[in-house]
C-alpha positions in Angstrom: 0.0 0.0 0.0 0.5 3.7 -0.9 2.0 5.6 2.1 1.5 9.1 2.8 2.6 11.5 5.1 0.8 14.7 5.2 1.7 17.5 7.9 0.1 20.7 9.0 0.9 23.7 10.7 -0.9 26.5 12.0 -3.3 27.9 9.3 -6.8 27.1 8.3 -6.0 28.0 4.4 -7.3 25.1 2.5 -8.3 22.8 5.5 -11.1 21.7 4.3 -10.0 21.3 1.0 -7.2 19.2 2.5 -9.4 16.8 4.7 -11.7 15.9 1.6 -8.7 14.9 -0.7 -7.3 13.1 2.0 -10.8 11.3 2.2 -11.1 11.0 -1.8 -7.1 9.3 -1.7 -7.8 6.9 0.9 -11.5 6.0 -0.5 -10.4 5.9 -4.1 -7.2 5.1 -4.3 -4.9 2.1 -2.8 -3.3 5.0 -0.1 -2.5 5.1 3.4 -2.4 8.4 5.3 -0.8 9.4 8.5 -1.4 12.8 9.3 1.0 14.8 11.5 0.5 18.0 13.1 2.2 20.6 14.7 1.0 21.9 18.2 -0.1 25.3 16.2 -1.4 23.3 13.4 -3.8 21.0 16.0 -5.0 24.5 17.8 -6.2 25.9 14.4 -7.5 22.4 13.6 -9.5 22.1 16.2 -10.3 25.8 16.7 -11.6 25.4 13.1 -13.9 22.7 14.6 -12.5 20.2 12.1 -10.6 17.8 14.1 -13.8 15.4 14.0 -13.5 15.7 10.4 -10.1 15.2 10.5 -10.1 11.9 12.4 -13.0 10.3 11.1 -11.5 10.5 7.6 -8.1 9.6 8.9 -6.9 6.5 11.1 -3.6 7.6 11.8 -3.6 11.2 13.4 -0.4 12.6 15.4 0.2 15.6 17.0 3.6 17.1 18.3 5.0 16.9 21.6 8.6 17.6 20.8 10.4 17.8 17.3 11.0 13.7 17.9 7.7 12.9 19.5 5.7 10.8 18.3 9.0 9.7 16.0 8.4 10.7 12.3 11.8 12.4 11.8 13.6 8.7 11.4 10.6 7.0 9.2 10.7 10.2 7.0 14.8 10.2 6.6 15.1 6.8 5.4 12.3 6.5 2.8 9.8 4.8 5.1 6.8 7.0 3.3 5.9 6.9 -0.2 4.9 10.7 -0.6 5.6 13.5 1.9 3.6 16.2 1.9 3.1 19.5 4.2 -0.2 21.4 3.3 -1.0 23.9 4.5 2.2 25.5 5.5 2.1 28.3 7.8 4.3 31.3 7.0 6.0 30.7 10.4 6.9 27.4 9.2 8.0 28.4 5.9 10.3 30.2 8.0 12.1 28.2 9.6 12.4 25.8 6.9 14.0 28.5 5.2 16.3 29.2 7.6 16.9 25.5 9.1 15.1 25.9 11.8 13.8 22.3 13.1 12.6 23.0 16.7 8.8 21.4 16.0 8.0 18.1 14.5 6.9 19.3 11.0 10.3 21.4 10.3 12.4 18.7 11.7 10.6 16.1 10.0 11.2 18.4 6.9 14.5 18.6 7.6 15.7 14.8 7.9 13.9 13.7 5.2 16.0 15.8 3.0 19.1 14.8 4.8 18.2 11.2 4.4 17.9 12.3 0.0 14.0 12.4 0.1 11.7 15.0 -1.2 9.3 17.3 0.2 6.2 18.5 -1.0 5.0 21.7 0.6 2.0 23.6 -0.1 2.4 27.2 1.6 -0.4 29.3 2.4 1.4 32.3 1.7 2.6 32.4 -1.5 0.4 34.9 -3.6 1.2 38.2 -4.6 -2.4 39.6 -4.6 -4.4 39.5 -1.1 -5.5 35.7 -0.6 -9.2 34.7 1.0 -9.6 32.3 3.0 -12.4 31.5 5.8 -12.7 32.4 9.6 -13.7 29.7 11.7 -17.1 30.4 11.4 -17.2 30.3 7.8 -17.1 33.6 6.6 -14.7 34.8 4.4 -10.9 36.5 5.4 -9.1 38.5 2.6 -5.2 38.5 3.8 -2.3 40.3 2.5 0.9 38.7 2.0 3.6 40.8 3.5 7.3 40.8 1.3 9.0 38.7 4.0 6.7 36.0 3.5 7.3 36.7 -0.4 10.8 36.4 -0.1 10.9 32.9 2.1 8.8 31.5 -0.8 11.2 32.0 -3.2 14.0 31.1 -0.5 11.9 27.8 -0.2 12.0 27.4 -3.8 15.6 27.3 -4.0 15.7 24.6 -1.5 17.6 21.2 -1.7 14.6 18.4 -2.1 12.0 20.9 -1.2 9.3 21.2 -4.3 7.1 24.4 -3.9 3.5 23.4 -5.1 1.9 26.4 -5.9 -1.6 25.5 -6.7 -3.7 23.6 -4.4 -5.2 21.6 -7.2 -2.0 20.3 -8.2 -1.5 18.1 -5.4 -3.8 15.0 -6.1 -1.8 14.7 -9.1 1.4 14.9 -7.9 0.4 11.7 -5.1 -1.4 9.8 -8.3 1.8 10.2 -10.3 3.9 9.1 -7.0 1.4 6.1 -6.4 1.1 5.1 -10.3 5.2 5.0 -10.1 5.2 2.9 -7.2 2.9 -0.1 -9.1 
């Protein structure tokens, strides 16, 4: 079986976009996905009130104690996951990505996989150069402006060793179908 490794940090851009691919992957398609979170991206989770959501459409959820705990960093480094993906990406995590900064369980697990010679697939949520919307917690809409920091880390990321910077959200279920159609 297909295995997948999807993280998020702290930001509800394209939540629940991301839970209903993950459940169209696993219900479609031969795929198994463990979900990791960072402690910022399980607050916005469940301040979102998605984390039902979230762990009724996947088995395998994980949030972060310590960059090590629960122990993804070693699975990730040597190849143990077919696809690894981090959507959506805070700019904070960007960040420290960026700048090597591996102090939570996403950005180390980010980290030793491309030590260990794997790729990364991240999906950041600030990326645009024109105001994005996205939704409050209550559903309504949010227009947010990218600031030029955030700009700049994006095209930092980009230059990245084993990092590939998706920048459409609908280019990611074809990205894992061509990984999974390799794989057979």
């Amino acid at each position: 079986m297909f295995k997948l490794l999807w993280g998020i940090t702290g930001t509800g851009y394209v939540l629940d976009e991301s839970i209903a691919l993950m459940e169209d992957l696993q219900s479609n398609h031969e795929i198994n996905i463990t979900v990791i979170l960072s402690k910022e991206g399980a607050a916005v989770v469940k301040w979102y009130k998605k984390w039902l959501k979230l762990t009724e459409t996947v088995k395998k959820v994980s949030i972060e104690k310590t960059p090590n705990i629960p122990f993804y960093a070693g699975p990730a480094q040597i190849g143990k996951f077919d696809f690894f993906l981090v959507c959506p990406v805070s700019a904070n995590s960007v960040a420290k990505i960026v700048y090597g900064l591996a102090d939570t369980l996403i950005t180390n697990c980010v980290a030793q996989a491309i030590k260990g010679g794997q790729k990364v697939y991240i999906f950041p949520s600030d990326q645009d150069t024109e105001p994005i919307v996205t939704t409050r917690p209550d559903g309504s809409p949010l227009v947010l402006k990218i600031r030029d920091i955030e700009l700049e880390n994006i095209k930092r990321l980009n230059q990245l060793e084993g990092i590939h910077v998706i920048s459409n959200f609908s280019e990611i279920k074809e990205l894992i179908l061509d990984a999974l159609k390799v794989k057979e």
